[in-house]
Steps between C-alpha positions, in 0.01 A plus 500: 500500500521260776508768749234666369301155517575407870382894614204459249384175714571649822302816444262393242419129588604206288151507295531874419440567090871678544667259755376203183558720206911512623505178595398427124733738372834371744423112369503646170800673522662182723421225179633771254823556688524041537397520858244215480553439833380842671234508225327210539341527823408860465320385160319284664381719767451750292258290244330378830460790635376657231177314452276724361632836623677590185456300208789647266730466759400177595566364144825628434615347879327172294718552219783540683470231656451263240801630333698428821343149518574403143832653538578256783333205285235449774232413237223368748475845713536711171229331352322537779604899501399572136160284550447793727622739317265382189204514736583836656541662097166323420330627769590863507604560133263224281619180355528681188758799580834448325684416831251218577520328205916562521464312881300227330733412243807512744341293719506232270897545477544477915284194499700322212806604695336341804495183291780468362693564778612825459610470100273577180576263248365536194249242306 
């Protein structure tokens, strides 16, 4: 898939729908297979990238990247990821759609995390 990723930036362009789909797709597949290292910077390319191009795409490079974030117990930048990712869902899918209101409540999780360093602890 990495092949396939370097020719689809050389003949396509970086910004090409493609060339950004499979650079989705490969930082997918590098945080499922614990490679948190390759995925993170294609992530965040890809969810810069992104913009407004594609806007499924661009929230499942969000999610993904959250996940990596929280994964790696950096609280501040996946806060700052699902914030984004809220806004994004609100935006193109209404504040009421099922996932929205999912990212809302979870949300509330990552920032307690944030807080408390990392740990929920119960009341």
């Amino acid at each position: 898939m990495l092949a396939t990723l370097c020719s689809y930036e050389a003949w396509l362009g970086p910004y090409h729908p493609q060339t950004l789909s499979l650079l989705t797709q490969v930082g997918i597949a590098y945080l499922r297979a614990g490679e948190t290292g390759y995925a993170l910077p294609m992530l965040e390319r890809a969810v810069r990238d992104l913009g407004s191009h594609d806007h499924e795409l661009r929230l499942q490079a969000l999610e993904a990247l959250r996940d990596l974030l929280v994964a790696a117990q950096d609280f501040d930048r996946a806060a700052a990821a699902h914030s984004e990712l809220l806004r994004c869902q609100i935006l193109g899918l209404g504040s009421d759609h099922p996932r929205t209101v999912a990212t809302r409540a979870s949300l509330a999780a990552i920032l307690l995390q944030k807080r408390n360093g990392g740990t929920v602890r119960e009341v």
